[in-house]
RODO-2510 file (C-alpha; in nm, 4 decimals, decimal comma):
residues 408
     n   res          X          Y          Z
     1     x     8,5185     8,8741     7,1761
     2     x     8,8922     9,0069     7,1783
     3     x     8,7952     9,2715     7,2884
     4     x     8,6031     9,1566     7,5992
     5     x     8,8780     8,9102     7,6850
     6     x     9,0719     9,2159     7,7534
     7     x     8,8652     9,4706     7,9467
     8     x     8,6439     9,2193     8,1071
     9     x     8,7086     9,1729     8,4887
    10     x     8,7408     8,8135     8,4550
    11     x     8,8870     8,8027     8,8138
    12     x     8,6164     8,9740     9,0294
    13     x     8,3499     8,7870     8,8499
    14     x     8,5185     8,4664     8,8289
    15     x     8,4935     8,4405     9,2274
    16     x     8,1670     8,5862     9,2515
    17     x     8,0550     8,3402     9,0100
    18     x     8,1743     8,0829     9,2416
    19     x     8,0453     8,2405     9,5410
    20     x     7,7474     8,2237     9,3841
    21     x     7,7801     7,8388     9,3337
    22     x     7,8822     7,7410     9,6385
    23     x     7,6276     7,9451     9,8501
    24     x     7,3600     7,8400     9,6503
    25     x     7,4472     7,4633     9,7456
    26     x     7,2028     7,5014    10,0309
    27     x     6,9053     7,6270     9,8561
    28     x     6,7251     7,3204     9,7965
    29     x     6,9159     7,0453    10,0371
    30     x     6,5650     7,0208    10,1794
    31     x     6,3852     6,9725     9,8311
    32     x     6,6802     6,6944     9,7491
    33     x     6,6139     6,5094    10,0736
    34     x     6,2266     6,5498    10,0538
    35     x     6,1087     6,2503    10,0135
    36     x     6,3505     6,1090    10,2573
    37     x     6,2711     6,3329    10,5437
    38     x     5,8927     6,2649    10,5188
    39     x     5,9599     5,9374    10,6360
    40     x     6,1992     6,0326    10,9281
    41     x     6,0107     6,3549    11,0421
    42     x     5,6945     6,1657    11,0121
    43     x     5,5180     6,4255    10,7373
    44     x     5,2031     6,4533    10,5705
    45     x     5,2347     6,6536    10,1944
    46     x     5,1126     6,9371    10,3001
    47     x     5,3653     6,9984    10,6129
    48     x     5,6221     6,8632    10,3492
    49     x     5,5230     7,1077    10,1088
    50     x     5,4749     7,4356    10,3959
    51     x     5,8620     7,3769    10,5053
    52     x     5,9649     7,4722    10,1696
    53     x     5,6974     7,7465    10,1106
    54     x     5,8649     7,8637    10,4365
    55     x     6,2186     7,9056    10,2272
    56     x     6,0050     8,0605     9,9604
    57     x     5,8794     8,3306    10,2073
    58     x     6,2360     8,3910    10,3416
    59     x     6,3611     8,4159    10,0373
    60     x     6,1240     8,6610     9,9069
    61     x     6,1063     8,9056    10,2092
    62     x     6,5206     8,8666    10,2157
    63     x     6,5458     8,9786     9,8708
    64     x     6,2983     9,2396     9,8861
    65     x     6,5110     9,4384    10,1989
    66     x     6,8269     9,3312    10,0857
    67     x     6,7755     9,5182     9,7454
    68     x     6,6039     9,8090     9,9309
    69     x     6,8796     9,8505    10,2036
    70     x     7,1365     9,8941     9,8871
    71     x     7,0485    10,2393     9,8341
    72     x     7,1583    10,3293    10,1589
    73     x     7,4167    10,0756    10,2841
    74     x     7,7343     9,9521    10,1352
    75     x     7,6171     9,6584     9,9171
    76     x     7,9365     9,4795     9,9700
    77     x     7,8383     9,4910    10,3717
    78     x     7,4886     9,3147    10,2979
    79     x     7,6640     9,0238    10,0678
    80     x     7,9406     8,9021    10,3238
    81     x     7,6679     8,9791    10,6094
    82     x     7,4351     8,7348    10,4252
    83     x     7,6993     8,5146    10,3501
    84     x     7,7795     8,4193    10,6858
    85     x     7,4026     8,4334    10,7790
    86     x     7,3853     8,1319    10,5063
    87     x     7,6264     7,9580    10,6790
    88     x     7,5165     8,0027    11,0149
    89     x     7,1172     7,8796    10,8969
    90     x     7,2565     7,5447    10,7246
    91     x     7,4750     7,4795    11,0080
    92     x     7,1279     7,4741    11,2126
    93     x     6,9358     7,3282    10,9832
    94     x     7,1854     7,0161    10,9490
    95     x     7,2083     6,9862    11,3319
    96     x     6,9041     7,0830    11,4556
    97     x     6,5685     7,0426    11,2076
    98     x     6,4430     6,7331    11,2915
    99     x     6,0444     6,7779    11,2407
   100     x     5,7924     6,9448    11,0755
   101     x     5,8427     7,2994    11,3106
   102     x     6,1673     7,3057    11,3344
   103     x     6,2559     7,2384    10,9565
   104     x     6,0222     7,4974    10,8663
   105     x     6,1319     7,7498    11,1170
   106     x     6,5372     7,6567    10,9716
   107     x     6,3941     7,6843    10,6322
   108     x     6,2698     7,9881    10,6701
   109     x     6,6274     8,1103    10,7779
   110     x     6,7816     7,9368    10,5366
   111     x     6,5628     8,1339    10,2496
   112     x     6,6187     8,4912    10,4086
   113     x     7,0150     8,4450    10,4276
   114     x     6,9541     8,2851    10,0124
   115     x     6,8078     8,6380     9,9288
   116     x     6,9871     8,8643    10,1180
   117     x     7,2782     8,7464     9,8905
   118     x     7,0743     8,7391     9,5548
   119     x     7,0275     9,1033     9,6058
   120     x     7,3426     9,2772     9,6505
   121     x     7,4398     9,0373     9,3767
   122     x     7,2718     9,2136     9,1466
   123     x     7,3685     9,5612     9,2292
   124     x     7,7528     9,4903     9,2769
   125     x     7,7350     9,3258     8,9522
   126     x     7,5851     9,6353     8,8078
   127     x     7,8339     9,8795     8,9156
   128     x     8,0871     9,6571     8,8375
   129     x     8,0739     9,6817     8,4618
   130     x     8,0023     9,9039     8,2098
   131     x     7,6694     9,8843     8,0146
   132     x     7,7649     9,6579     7,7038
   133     x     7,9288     9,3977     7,9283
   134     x     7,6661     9,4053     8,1769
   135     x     7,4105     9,0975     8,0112
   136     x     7,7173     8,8878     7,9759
   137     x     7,8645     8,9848     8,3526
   138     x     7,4641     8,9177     8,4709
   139     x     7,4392     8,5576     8,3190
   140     x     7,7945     8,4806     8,4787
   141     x     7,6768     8,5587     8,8467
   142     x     7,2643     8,3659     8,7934
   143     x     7,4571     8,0813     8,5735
   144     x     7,6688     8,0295     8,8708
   145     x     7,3356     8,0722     9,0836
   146     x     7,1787     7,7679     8,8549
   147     x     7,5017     7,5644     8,9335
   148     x     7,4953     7,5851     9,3003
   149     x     7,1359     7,4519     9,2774
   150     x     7,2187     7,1596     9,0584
   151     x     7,4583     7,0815     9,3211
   152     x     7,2382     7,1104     9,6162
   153     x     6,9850     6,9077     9,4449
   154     x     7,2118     6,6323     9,3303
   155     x     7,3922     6,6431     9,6756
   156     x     7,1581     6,6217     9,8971
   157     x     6,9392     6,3640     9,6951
   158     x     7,2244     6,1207     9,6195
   159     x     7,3332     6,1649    10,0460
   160     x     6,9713     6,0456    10,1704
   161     x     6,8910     5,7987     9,9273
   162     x     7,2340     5,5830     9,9377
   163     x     7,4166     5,7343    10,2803
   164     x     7,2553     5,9504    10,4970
   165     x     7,0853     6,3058    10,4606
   166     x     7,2810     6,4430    10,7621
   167     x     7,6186     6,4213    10,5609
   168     x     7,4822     6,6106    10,2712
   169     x     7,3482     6,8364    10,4356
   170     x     7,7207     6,8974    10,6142
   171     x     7,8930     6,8712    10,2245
   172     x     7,6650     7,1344    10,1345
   173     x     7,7621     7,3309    10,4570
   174     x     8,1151     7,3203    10,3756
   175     x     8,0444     7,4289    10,0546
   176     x     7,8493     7,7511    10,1538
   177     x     8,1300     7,8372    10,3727
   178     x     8,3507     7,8156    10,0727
   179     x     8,1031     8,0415     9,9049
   180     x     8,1727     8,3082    10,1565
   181     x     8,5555     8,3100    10,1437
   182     x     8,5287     8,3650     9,7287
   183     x     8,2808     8,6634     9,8105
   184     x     8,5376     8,8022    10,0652
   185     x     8,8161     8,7779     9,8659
   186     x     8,6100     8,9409     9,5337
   187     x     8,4782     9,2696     9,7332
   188     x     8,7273     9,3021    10,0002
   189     x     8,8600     9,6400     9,8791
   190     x     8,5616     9,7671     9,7967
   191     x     8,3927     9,7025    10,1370
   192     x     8,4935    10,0167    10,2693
   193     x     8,3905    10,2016     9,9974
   194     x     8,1440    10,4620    10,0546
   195     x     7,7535    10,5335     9,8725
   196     x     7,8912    10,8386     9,6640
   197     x     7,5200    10,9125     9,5135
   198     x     7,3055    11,1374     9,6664
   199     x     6,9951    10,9152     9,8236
   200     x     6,6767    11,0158     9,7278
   201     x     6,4185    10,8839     9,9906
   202     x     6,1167    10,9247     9,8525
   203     x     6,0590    10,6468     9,5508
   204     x     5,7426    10,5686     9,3724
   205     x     5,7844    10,2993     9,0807
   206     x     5,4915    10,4898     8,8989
   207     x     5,7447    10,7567     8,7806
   208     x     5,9821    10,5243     8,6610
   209     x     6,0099    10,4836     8,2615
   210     x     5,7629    10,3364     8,0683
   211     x     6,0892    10,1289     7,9547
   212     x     6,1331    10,0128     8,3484
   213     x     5,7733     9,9476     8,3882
   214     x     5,7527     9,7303     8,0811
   215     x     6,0692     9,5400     8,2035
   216     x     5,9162     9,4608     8,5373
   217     x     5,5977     9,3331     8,3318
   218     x     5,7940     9,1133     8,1450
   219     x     5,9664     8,9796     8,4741
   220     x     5,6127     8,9113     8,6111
   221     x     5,5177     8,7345     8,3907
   222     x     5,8418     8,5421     8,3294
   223     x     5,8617     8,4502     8,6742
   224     x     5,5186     8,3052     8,6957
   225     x     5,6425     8,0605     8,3661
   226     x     5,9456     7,9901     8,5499
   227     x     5,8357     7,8451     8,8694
   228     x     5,5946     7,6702     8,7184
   229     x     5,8450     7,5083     8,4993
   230     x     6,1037     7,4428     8,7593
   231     x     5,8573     7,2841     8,9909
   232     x     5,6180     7,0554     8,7548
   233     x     5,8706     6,9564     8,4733
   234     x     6,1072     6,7335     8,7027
   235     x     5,7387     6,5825     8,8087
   236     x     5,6582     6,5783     8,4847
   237     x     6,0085     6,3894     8,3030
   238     x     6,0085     6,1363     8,6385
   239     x     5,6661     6,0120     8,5546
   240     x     5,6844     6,0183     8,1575
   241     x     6,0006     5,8314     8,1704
   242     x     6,0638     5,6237     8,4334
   243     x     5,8401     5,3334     8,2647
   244     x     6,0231     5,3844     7,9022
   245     x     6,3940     5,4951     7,9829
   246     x     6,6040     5,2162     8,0990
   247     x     6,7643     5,3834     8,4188
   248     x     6,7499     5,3510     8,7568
   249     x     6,4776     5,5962     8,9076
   250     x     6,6955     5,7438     9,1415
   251     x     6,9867     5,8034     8,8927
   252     x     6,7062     5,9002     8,6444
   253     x     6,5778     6,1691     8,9480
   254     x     6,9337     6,3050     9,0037
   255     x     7,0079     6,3351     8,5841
   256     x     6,6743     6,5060     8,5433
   257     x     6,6889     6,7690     8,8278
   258     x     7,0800     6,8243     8,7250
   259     x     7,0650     6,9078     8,3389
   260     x     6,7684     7,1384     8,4101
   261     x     6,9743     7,3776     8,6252
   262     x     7,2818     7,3255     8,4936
   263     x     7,0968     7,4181     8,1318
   264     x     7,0415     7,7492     8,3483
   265     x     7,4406     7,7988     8,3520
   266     x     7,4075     7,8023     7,9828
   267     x     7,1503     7,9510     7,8806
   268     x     7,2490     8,2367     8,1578
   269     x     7,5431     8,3032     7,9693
   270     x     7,4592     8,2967     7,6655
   271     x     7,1709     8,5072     7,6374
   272     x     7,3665     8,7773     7,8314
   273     x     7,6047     8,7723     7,6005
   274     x     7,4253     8,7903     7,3215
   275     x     7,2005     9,0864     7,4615
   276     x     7,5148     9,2669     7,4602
   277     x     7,5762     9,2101     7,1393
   278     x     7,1963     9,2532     6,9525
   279     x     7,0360     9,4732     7,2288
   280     x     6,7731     9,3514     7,4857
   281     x     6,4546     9,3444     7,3007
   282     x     6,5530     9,1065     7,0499
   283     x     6,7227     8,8484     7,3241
   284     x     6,3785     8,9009     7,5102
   285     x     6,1198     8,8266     7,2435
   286     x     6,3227     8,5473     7,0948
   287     x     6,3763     8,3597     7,4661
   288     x     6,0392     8,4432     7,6160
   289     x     5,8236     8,3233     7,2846
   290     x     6,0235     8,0051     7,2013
   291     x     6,0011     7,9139     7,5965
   292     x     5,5843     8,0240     7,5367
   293     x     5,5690     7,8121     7,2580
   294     x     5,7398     7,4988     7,4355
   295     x     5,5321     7,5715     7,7456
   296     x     5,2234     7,4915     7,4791
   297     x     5,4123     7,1777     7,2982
   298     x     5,5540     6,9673     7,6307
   299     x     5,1948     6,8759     7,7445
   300     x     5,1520     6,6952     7,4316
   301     x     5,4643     6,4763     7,4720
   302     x     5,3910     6,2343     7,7325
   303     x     5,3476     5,9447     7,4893
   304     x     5,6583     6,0214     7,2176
   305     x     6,0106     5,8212     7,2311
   306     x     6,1856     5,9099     7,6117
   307     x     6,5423     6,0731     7,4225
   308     x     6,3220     6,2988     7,2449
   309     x     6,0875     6,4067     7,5843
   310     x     6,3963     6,4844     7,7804
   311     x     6,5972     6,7042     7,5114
   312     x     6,2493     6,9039     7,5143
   313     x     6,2313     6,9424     7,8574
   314     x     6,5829     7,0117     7,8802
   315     x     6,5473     7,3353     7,5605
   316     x     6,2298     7,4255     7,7752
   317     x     6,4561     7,4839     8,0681
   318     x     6,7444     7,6623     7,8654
   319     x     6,4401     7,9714     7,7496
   320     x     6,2617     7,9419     8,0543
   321     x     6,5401     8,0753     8,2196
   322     x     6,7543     8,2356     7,9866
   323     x     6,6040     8,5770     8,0486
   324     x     6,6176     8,6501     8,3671
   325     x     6,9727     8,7814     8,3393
   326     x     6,8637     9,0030     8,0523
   327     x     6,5488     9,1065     8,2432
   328     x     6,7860     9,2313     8,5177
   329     x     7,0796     9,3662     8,3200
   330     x     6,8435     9,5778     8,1547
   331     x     6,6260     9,6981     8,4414
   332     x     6,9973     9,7794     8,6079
   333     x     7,0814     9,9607     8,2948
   334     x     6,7891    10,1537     8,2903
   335     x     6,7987    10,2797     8,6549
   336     x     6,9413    10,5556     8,8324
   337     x     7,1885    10,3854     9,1040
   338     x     7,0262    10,5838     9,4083
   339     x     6,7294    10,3925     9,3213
   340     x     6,8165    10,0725     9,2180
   341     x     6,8198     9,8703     9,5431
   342     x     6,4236     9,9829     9,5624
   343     x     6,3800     9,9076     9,1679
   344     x     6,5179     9,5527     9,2295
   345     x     6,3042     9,4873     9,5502
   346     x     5,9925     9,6332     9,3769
   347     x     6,0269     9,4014     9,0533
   348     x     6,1345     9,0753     9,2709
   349     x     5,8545     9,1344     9,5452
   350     x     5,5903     9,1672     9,2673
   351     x     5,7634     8,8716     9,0020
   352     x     5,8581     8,6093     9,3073
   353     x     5,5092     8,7110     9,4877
   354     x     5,2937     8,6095     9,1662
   355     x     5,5291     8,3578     9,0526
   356     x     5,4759     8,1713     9,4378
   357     x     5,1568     8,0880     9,3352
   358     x     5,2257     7,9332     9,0349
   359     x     5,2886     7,5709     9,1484
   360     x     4,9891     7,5278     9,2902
   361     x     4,7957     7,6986     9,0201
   362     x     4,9670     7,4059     8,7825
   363     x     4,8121     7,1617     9,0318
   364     x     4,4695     7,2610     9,0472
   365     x     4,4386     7,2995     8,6757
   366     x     4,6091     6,9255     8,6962
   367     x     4,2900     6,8416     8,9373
   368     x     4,0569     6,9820     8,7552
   369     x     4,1171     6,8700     8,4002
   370     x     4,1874     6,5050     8,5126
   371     x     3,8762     6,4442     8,7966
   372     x     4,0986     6,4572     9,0553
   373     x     4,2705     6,1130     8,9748
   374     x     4,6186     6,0719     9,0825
   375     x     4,9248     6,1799     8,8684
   376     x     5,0434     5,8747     8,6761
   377     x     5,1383     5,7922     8,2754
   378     x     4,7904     5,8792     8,1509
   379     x     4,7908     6,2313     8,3505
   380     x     4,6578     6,5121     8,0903
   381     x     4,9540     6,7306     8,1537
   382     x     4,8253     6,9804     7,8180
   383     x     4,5867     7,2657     7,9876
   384     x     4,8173     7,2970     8,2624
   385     x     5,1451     7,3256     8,0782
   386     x     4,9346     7,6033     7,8413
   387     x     4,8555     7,7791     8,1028
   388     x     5,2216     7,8786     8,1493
   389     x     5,2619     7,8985     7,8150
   390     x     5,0201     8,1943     7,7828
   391     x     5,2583     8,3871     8,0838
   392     x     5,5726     8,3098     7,8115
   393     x     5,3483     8,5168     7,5817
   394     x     5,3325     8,8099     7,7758
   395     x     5,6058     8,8514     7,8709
   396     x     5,7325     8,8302     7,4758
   397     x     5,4530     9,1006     7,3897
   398     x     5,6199     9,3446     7,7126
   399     x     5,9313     9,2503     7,5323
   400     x     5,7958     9,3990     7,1934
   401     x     5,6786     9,7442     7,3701
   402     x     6,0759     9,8011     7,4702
   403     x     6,2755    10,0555     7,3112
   404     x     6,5319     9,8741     7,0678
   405     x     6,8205     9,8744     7,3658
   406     x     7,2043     9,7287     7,2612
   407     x     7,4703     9,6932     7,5367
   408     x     7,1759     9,6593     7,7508
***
């Protein structure tokens, strides 16, 4: 720990980390003023629903060229580029998304600018430090990542429920804009720097290492888990608990959404850290199969004492999450630089593609296995948590077929 204390660039990550927070405050200032807007804009649930699918979609087409374009442009270039773009889609949004087209159009936007920044994140990152601080580095940059979204949840939901949505939405403005000036300061030296790898053009994932494919397996199957836990478990704590925990539902709404990303910070951290220090595969297995094995337990919960519900679903966020850093660092580690932008936008095109699906997936099974009544106390929540559960699984047993991997 001295030793990192010393030869860790605490600066350069310390204002990514909050450039990461603060331009992730817009992320889900639509989510946080949901139920809110579908009064105003005059939604059903399914337009309600499309205008954040539409972020979804930007995000995931953002990422996946934003990671690609790394190979060949300055990575620094795409991050402050992105930056502003975030700045310049929230200032629309907040002025000018006022209906069901409109939001989903400024959505959209708002999504692509989120993952043209989450890419070049991850390759500057990379480059930045050396292989057995890279886990620990990783988790810094995502933790801050699960801040900024505890923020723009919190915000944004606190803004249209007592004030009005419009100011949120202009806090979490200001904040993005705060975002970009830590990301300038952080990379302005190196945004002149020049690609000093040769590019190879041609790139087929199929040659990669076993290792690589296994890793992007693993993040498959991980993601699929995780957005299925990020979108039902909120659902899931709100309706368990707002009959036996005496708290005001909107204050119990605001603490629930909070600790579950700000677990992410955490459990980010940590499990980089500790990757570093036991290797990959062991960090892997031990975060993917207790997360697999809480996916199968939380269903079963809806009837036991509130305290002990919400410190479950609070330890099922911290694994659910707590790999993706390691997932990354290691797939980063394990990649030739004049390939990496394409590795990254192969894995996250393939894990955020299969792992969009997963919310509704949760709600059919939810359909299905309780005739179609509506979600309330006596909701069987089992078959549909275990279905994630058996994604947590794979993704251990990808973890098993890596090669034993410290400093990953």
């Amino acid at each position: 720990m001295e030793k990192l204390k010393k030869d860790f660039n605490w600066n350069w990550i310390s204002f990514i980390f909050l450039g990461r927070v603060f331009t992730a405050s817009t992320f889900f200032m639509y989510v946080g003023s949901m139920s809110h807007l579908i009064k105003i804009w005059d939604l059903s649930a399914t337009e309600a629903g499309m205008i954040q699918t539409g972020l979804v979609v930007g995000f995931a087409v953002a990422l996946y060229l934003s990671s690609y374009y790394c190979d060949f442009i300055n990575p620094n270039h795409i991050l402050i580029f992105s930056s502003f773009a975030n700045l310049i889609s929230a200032l629309l949004f907040t002025y000018f998304a006022n209906d069901f087209y409109t939001g989903l159009f400024f959505n959209f936007l708002l999504g692509c600018s989120s993952g043209g920044i989450y890419g070049p994140s991850m390759v500057l990152v990379s480059e930045k430090f050396s292989k057995n601080k890279k886990g620990f580095a990783m988790g810094i940059m995502l933790g801050g990542q699960s801040l900024g979204y505890a923020l723009s949840l919190s915000i944004s939901f606190i803004y249209s429920n007592f004030y009005n949505a419009k100011n949120g939405f202009i806090i979490c403005t200001v904040l993005t804009a705060i975002g970009l000036f830590c990301f300038y300061y952080a990379v302005l030296k190196d945004l002149s720097k020049k690609l000093e790898f040769k590019i190879r053009n041609k790139f087929k994932m199929a040659k990669q290492s076993i290792q690589n494919q296994n890793l992007i397996k693993g993040y498959m199957a991980h993601c699929v888990e995780l957005f299925g836990m990020w979108t039902w478990t909120p659902v899931f704590l709100g309706i368990v608990l707002i009959g036996k925990a005496n708290i005001d539902p909107i204050i119990l709404a605001v603490l629930i959404t909070a600790l579950l990303h700000i677990t992410g910070l955490v459990s980010n951290i940590i499990s980089g850290y500790y990757s570093d220090k036991l290797g990959n595969k062991i960090v892997l297995i031990f975060f993917a199969a207790t997360s697999a094995l809480l996916s199968f337990l939380i269903g079963w919960t809806s009837h036991w004492y509130w305290i002990l519900v919400l410190m479950i679903g609070i330890f099922y966020s911290f694994f659910a999450i707590g790999d993706s850093n390691v997932l990354t660092s290691s797939l980063t580690s394990n990649t030739s630089r004049n390939i990496l932008g394409r590795s990254l936008a192969y894995r996250s095109i393939l894990g955020i593609g299969f792992g969009s699906l997963t919310p509704g997936a949760f709600g059919l099974i939810l359909d299905l296995t309780n005739n179609h009544e509506p979600i309330s106390t006596n909701t069987n929540w089992i078959y549909a948590f275990s279905f994630l559960g058996f994604f947590g699984l794979a993704a251990a047993f990808f973890a098993t077929k890596l090669k034993v991997s410290k400093s990953s």
